[in-house]
TISEMI-508450 format. One record per residue (C-alpha): residue in one letter; x, y, z. Coordinates in steps of 0.05 Angstrom, whole numbers, plus 5000, padded with zeros to 4 digits. Layout:
BEGIN
aXYZ;...
This chain:
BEGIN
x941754076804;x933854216808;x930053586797;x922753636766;x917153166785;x918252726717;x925152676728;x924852276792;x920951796748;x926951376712;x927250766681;x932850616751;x927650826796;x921250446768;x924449836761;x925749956844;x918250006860;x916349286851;x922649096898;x920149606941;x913449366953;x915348666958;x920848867012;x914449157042;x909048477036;x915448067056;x918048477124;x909748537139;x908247797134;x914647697177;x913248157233;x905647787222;x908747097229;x914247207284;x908547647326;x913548177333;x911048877363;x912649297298;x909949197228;x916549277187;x911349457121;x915550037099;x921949847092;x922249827019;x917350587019;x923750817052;x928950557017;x925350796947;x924451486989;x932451557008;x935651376940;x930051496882;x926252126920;x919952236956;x915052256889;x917751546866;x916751256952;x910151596947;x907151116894;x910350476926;x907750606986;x900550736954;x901150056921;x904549796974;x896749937018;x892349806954;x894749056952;x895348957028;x888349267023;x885848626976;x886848197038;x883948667095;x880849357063;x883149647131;x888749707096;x886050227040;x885650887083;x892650837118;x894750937040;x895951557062;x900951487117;x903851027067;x904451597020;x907252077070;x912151657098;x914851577028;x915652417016;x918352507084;x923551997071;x925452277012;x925952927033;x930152757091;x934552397042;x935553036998;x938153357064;x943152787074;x939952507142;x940551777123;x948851877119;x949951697187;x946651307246;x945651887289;x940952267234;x939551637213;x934451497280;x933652237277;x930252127216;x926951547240;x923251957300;x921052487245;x917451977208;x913951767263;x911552457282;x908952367210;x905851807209;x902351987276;x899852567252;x896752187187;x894851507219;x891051787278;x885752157254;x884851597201;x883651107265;x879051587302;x874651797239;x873751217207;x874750617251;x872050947322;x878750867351;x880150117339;x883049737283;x884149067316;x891549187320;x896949207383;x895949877375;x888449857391;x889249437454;x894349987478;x888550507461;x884150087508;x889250137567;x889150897560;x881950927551;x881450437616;x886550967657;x881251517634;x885151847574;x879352217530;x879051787449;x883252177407;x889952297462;x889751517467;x889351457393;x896351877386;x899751607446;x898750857431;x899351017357;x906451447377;x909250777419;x907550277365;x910950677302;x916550957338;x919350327348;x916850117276;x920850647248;x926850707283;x927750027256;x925250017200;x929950697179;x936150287209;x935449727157;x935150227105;x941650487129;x946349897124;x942849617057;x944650347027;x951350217063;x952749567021;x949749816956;x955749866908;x957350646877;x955250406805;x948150236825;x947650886871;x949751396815;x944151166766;x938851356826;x936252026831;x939152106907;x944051556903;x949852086891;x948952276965;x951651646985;x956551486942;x963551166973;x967851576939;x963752206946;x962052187027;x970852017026;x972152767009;
């Protein structure tokens, strides 16, 4: 069945973006508190991205940024990644690569590449190359070793979110693994992993 851009916006799937972005201040402050090496801030992007589509994970992860942003404007231009991470999850989704663990972290390695690709010119262009992240004393070791700016950008930028993700995309799994088949059918994706249906 073709889905149009308004029809990814249901009542289902906007009542899911406020749970999203929570999921996403919550697993944030977390990772913040316990001083872990990933940031765990787009957990709920994701999870909006596999079962309500990439245009519904796109504005929770732009909301997601725009309040983080309040507290450190840093925040404000990595909207973007945000944003992207939220299409290419639900994209994947539509293809079925959350169904099992294999695609699962499959999945999880393509949205890195993504948010590479968006994050690192963001920290190059408009911060010089430092945010005042793990990530940024990683770009000084590569800087130190004689890497040129924007190679240690993407290689320190590649080792923080791969982890990031990988986790973050496994979570996502097993909490669409316990959602029951009644909440899943009234989400736009949710059919896709359905008990009964992924039985056949």
């Amino acid at each position: 069945m073709k889905r149009n851009f308004k029809d990814d916006f249901n009542m289902m799937a906007m009542l899911l973006i406020p749970i999203a972005v929570a999921v996403n201040l919550v697993g944030f402050q977390l990772a913040n508190v316990l001083r872990l090496p990933i940031f765990l801030d787009t957990i709920g992007t994701i999870l909006v991205g596999v079962i309500a589509g990439p245009w519904v994970a796109l504005l929770a992860g732009l909301i997601t940024n725009l309040i983080n942003a309040i507290f450190n404007p840093v925040y404000l231009p990595y909207a973007l990644t945000s944003m992207a991470i939220g299409v290419g999850a639900g994209l994947l989704s539509k293809y079925g690569f959350f169904k099992k663990i294999p695609k699962t972290i499959v999945s999880g390695i393509i949205i890195t590449f993504i948010a590479v690709i968006v994050s690192a010119p963001i920290t190059v262009l408009v911060f010089g190359g430092a945010t005042g992240n793990t990530s940024s004393l990683i770009t000084a070791t590569f800087l130190a070793s004689g890497q040129q700016l924007w190679s240690a950008v993407f290689s320190s930028t590649f080792i923080t979110e791969i982890a990031d993700k990988v986790v973050s995309v496994l979570i996502v799994y097993f909490i669409v693994q316990k959602m029951s088949d009644r909440y899943l059918s009234k989400m736009n994706y949710g059919y896709l992993y359905m008990k009964r249906n992924n039985k056949k």
